[in-house]
N, CA and C atoms of all chains as a GROMACS GRO file, in nm:
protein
  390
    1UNK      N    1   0.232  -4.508  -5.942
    1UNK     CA    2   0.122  -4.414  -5.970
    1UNK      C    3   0.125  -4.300  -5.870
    2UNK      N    4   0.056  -4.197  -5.888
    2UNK     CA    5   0.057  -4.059  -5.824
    2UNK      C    6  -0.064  -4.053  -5.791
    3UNK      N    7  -0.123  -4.004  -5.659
    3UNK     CA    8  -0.254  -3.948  -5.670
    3UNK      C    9  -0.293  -3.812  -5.559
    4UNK      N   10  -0.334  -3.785  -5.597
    4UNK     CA   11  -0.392  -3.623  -5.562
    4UNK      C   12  -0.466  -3.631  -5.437
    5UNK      N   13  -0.482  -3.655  -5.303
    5UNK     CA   14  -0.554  -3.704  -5.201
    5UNK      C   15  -0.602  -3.603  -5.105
    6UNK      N   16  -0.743  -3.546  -5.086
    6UNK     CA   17  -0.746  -3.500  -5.023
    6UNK      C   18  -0.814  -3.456  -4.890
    7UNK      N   19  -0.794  -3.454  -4.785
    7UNK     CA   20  -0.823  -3.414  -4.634
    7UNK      C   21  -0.721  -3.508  -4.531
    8UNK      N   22  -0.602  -3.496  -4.572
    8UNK     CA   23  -0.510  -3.545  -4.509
    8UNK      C   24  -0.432  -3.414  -4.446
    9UNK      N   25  -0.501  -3.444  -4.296
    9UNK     CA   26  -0.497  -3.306  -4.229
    9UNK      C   27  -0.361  -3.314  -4.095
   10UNK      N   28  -0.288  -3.456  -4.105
   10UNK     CA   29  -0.221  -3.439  -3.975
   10UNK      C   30  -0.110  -3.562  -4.010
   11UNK      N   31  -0.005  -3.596  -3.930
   11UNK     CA   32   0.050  -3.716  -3.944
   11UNK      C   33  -0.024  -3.819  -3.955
   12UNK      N   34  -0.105  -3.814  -3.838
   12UNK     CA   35  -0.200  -3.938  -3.815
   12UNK      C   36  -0.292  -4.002  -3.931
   13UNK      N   37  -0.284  -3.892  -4.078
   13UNK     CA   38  -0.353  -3.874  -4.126
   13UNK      C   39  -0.247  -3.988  -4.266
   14UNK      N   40  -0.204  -3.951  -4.288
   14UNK     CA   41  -0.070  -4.017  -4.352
   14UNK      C   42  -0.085  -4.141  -4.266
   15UNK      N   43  -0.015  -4.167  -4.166
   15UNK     CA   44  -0.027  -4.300  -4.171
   15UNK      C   45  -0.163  -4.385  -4.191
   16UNK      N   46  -0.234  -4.310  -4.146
   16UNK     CA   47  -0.351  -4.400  -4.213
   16UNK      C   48  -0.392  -4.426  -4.388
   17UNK      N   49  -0.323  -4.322  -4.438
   17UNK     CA   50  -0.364  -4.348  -4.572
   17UNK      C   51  -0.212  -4.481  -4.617
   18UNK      N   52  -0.096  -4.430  -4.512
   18UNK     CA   53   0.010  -4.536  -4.604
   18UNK      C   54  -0.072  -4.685  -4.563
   19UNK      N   55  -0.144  -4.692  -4.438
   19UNK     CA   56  -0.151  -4.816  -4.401
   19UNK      C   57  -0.275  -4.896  -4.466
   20UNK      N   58  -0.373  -4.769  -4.510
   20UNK     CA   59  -0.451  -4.822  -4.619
   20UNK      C   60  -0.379  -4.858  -4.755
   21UNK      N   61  -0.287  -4.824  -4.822
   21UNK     CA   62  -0.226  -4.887  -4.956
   21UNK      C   63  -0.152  -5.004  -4.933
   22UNK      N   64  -0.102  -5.010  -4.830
   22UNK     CA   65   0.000  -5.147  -4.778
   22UNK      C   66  -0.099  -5.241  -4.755
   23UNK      N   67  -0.217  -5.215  -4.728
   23UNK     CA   68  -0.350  -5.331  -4.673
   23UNK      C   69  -0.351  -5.419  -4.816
   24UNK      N   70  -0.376  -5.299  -4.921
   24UNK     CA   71  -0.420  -5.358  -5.070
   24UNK      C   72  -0.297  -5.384  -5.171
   25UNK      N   73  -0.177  -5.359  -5.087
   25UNK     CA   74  -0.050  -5.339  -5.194
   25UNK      C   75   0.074  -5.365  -5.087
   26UNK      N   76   0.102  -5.460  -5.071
   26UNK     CA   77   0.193  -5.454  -4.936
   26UNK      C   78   0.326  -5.460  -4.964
   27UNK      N   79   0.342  -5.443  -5.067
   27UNK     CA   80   0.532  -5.488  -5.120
   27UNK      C   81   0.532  -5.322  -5.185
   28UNK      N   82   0.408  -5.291  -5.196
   28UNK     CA   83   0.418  -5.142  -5.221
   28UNK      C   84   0.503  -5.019  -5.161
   29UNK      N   85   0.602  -4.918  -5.223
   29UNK     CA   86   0.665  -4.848  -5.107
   29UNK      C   87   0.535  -4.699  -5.153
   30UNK      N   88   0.531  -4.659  -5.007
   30UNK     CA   89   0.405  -4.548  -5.057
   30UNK      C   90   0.473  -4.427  -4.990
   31UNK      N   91   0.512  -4.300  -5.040
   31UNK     CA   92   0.550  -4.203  -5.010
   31UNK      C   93   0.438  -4.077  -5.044
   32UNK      N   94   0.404  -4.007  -4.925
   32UNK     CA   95   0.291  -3.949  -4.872
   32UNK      C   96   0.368  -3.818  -4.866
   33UNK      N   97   0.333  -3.684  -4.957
   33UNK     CA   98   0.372  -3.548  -4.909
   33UNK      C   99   0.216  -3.496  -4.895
   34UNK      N  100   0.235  -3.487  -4.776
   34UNK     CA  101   0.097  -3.404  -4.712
   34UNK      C  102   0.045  -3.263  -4.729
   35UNK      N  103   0.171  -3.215  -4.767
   35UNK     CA  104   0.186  -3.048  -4.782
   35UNK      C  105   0.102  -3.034  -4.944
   36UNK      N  106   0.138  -3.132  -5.026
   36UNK     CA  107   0.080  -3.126  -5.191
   36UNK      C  108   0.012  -3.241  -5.177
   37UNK      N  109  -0.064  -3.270  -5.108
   37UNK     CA  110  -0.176  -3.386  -5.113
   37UNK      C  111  -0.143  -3.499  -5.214
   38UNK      N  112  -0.044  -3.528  -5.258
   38UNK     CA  113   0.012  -3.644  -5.325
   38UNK      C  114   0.022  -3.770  -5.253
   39UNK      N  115   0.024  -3.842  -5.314
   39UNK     CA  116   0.067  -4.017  -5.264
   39UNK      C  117   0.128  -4.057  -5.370
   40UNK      N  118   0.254  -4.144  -5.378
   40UNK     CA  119   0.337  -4.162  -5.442
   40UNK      C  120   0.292  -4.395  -5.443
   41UNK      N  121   0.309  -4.429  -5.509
   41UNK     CA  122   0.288  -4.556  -5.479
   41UNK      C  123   0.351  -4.643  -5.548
   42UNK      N  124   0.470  -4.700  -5.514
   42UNK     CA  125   0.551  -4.744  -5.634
   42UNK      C  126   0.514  -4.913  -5.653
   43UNK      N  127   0.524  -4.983  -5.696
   43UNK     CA  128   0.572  -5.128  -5.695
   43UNK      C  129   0.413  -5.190  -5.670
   44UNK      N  130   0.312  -5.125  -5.739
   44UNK     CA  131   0.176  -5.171  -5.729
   44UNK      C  132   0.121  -5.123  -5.887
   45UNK      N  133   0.026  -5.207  -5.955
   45UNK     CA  134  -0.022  -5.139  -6.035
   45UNK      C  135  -0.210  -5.115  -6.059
   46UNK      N  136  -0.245  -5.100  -5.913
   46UNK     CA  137  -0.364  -5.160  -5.892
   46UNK      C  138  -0.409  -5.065  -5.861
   47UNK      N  139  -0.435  -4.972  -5.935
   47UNK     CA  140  -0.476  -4.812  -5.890
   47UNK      C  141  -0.629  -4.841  -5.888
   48UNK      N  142  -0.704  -4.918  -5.911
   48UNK     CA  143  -0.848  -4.917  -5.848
   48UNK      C  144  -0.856  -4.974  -5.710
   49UNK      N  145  -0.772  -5.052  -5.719
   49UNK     CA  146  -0.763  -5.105  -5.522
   49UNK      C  147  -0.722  -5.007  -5.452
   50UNK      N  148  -0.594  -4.903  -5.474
   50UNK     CA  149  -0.557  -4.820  -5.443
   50UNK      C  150  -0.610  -4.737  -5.370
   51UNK      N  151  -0.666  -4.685  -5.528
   51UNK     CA  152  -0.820  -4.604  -5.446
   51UNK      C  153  -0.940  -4.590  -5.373
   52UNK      N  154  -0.975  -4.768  -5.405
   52UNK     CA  155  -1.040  -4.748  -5.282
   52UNK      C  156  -1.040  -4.785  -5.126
   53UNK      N  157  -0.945  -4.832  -5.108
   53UNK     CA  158  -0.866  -4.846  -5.014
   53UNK      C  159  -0.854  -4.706  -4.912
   54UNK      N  160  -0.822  -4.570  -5.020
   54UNK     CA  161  -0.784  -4.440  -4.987
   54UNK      C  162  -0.915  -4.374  -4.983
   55UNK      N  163  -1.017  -4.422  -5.013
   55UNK     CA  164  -1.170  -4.321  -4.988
   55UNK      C  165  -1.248  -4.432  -4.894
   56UNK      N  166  -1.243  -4.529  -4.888
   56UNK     CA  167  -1.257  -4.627  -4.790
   56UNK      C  168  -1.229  -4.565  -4.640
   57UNK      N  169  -1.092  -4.500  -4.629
   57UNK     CA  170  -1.006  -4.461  -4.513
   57UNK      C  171  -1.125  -4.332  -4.469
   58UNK      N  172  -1.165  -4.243  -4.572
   58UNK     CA  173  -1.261  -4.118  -4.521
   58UNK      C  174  -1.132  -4.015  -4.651
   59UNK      N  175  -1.092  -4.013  -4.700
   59UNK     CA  176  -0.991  -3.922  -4.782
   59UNK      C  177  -1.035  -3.962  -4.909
   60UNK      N  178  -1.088  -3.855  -4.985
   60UNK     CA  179  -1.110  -3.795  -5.112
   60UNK      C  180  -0.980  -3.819  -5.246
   61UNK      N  181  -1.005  -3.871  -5.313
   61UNK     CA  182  -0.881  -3.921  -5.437
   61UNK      C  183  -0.943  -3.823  -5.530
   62UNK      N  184  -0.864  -3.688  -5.573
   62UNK     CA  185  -0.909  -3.631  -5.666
   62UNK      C  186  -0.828  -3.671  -5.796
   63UNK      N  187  -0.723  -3.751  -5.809
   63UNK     CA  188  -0.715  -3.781  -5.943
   63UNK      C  189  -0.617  -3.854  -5.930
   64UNK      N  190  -0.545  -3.945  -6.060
   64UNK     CA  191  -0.449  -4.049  -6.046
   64UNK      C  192  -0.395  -4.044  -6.170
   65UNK      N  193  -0.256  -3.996  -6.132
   65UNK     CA  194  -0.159  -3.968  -6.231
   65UNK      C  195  -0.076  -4.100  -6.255
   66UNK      N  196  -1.255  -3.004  -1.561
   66UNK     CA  197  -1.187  -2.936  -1.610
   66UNK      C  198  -1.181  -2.937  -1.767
   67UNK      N  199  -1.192  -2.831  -1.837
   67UNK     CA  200  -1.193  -2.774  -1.966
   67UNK      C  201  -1.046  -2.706  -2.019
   68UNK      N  202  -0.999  -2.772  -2.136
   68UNK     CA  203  -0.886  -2.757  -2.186
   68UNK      C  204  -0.887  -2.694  -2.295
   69UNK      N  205  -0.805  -2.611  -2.353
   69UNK     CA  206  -0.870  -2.512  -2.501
   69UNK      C  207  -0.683  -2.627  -2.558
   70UNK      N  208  -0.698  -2.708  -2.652
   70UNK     CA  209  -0.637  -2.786  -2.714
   70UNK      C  210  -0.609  -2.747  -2.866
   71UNK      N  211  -0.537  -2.697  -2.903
   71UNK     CA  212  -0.534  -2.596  -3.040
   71UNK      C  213  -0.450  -2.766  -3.106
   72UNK      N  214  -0.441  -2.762  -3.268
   72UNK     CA  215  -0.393  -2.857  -3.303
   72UNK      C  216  -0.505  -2.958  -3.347
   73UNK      N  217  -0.561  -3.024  -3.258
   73UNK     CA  218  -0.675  -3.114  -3.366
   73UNK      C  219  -0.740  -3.119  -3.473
   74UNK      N  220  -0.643  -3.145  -3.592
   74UNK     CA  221  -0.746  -3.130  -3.714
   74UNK      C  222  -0.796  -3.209  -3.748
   75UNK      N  223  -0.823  -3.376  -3.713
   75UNK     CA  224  -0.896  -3.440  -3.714
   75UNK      C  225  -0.931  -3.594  -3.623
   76UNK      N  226  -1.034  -3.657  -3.706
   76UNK     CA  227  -1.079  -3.757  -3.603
   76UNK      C  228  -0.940  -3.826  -3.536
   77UNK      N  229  -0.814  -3.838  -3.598
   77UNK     CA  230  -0.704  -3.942  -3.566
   77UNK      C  231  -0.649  -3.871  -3.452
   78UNK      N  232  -0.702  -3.734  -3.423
   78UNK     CA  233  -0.620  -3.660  -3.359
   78UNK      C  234  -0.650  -3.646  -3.204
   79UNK      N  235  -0.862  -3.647  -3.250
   79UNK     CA  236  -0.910  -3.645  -3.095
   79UNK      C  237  -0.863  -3.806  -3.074
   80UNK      N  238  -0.876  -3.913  -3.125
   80UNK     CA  239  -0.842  -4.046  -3.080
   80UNK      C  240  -0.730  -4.006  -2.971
   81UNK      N  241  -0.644  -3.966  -3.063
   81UNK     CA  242  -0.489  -3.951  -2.976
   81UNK      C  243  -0.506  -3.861  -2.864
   82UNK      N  244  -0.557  -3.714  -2.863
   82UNK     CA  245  -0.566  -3.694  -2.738
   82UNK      C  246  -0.651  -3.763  -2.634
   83UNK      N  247  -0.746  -3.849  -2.664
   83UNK     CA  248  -0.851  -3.926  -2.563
   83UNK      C  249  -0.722  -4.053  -2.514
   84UNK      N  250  -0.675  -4.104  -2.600
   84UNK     CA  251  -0.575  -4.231  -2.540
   84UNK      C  252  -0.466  -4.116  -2.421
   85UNK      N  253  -0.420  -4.042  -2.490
   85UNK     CA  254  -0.305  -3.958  -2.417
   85UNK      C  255  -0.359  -3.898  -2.287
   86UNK      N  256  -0.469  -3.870  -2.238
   86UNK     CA  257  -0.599  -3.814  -2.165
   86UNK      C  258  -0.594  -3.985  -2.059
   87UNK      N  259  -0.667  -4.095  -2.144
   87UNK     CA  260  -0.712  -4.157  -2.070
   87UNK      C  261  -0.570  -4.238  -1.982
   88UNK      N  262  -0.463  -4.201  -2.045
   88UNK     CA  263  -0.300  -4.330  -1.970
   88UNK      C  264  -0.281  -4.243  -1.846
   89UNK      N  265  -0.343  -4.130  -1.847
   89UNK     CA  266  -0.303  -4.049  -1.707
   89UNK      C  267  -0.414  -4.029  -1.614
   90UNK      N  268  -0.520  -4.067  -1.660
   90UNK     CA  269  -0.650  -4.061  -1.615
   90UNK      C  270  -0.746  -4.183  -1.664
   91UNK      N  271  -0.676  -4.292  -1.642
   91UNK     CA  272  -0.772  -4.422  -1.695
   91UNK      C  273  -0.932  -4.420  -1.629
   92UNK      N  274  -0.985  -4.352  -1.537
   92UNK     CA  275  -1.098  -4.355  -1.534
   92UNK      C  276  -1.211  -4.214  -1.557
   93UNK      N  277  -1.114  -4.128  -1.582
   93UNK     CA  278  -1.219  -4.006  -1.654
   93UNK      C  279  -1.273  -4.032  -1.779
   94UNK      N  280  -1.375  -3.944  -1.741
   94UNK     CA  281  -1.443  -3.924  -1.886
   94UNK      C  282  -1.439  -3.814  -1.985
   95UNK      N  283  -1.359  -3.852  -2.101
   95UNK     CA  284  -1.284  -3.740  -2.161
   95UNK      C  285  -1.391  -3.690  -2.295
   96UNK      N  286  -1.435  -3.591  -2.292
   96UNK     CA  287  -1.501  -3.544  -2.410
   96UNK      C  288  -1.447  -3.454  -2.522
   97UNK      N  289  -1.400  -3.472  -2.647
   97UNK     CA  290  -1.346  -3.392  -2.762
   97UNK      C  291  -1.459  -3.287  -2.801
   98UNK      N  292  -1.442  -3.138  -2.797
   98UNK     CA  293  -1.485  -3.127  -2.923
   98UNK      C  294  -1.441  -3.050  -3.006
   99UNK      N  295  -1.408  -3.108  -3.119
   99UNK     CA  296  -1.307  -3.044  -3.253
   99UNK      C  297  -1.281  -2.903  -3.251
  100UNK      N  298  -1.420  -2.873  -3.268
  100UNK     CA  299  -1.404  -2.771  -3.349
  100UNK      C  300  -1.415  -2.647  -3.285
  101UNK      N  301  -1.437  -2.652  -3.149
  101UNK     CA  302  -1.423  -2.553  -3.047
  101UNK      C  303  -1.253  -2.579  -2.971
  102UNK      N  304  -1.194  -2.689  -3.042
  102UNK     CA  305  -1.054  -2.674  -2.982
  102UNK      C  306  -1.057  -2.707  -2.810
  103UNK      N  307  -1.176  -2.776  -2.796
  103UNK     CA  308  -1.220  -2.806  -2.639
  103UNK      C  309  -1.189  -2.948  -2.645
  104UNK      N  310  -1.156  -2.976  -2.494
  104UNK     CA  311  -1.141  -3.107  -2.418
  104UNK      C  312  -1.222  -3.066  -2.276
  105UNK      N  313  -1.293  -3.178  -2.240
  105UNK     CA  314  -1.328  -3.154  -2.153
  105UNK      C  315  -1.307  -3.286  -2.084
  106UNK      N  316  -1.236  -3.305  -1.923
  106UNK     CA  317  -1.213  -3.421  -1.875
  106UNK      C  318  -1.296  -3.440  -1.727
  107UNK      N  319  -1.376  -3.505  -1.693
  107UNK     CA  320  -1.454  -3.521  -1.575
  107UNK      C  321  -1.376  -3.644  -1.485
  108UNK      N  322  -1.377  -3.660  -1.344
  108UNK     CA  323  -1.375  -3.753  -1.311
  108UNK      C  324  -1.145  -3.748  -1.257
  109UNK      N  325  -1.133  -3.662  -1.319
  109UNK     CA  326  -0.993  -3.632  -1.254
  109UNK      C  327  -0.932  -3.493  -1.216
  110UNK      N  328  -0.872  -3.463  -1.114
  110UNK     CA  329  -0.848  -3.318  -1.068
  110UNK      C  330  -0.681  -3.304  -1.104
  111UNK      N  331  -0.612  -3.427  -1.196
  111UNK     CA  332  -0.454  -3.380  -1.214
  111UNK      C  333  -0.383  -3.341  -1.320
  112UNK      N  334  -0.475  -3.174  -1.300
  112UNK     CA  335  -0.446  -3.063  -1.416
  112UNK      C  336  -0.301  -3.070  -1.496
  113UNK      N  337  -0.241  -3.101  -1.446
  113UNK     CA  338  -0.091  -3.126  -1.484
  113UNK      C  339  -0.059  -3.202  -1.559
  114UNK      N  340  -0.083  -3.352  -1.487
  114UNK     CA  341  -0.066  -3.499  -1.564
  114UNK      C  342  -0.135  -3.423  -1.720
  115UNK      N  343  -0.266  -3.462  -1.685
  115UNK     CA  344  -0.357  -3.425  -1.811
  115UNK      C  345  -0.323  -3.302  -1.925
  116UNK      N  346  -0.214  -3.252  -1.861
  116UNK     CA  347  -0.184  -3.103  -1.954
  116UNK      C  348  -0.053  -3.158  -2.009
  117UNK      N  349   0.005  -3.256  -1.892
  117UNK     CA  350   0.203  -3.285  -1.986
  117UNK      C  351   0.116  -3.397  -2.057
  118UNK      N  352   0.029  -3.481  -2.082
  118UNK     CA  353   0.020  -3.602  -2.157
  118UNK      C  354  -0.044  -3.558  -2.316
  119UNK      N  355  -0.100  -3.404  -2.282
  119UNK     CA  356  -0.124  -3.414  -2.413
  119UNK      C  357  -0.056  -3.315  -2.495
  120UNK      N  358   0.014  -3.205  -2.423
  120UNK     CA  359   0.125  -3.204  -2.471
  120UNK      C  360   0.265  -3.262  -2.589
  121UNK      N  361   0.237  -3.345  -2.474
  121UNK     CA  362   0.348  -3.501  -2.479
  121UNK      C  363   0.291  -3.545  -2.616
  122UNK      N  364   0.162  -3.554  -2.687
  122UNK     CA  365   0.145  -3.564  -2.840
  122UNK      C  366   0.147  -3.483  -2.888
  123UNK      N  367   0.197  -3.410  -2.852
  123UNK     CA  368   0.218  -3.277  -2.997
  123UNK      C  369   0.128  -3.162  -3.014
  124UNK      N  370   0.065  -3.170  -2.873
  124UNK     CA  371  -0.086  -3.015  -2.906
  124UNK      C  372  -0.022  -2.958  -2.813
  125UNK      N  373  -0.042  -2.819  -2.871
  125UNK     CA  374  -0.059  -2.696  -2.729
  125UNK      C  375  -0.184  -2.721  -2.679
  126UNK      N  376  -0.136  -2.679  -2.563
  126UNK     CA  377  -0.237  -2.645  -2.434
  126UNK      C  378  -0.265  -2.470  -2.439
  127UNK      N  379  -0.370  -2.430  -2.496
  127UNK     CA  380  -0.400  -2.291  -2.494
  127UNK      C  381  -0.404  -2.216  -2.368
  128UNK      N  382  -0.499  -2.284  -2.270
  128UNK     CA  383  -0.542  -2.254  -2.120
  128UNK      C  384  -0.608  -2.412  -2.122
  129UNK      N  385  -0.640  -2.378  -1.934
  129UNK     CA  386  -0.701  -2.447  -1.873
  129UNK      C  387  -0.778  -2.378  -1.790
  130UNK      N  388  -0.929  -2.439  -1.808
  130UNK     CA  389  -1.033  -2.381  -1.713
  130UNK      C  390  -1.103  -2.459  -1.599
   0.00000   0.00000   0.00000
């Protein structure tokens, strides 16, 4: 799944969101481009855990592709 | 001493400069604030340490006052 994430303002910021999807999805590989507020999340299909996992963290999920 | 710390865009960030602040100065008292790009550290006079440690994470040091 893809999702649109946003106020991911720094590295520090990324790892906290990968380490929030690995909390709820841990075999999950999660690839984070910060520059296009994407999260990439492969090998999970639990996009409501996902998410809240990722607004849980303080970061805004504007949509899930 | 007052540090103009450019770079902090968020909470993960003052964390990191307060840890990076406190390993060179374990007993000051280090105050963030964001959004003035301020650090303020009481309680230690080693302008230096305190300027290579936070550095050393990845912020410029604007000045020091």
């Amino acid at each position: 799944m893809e999702l649109i994430v946003k106020g991911m303002t720094c590295g520090h910021c990324e790892a906290a969101v990968q380490r929030a999807v690995k909390r709820v999805a841990p075999k999950a590989e999660v690839i984070i481009e910060r520059a296009r507020a994407r999260v990439t999340v492969s090998g999970s299909d639990d996009a409501k855990g996902v998410e809240s996992a990722i607004r849980a963290e303080g970061y805004e999920v504007a949509a899930i592709e």
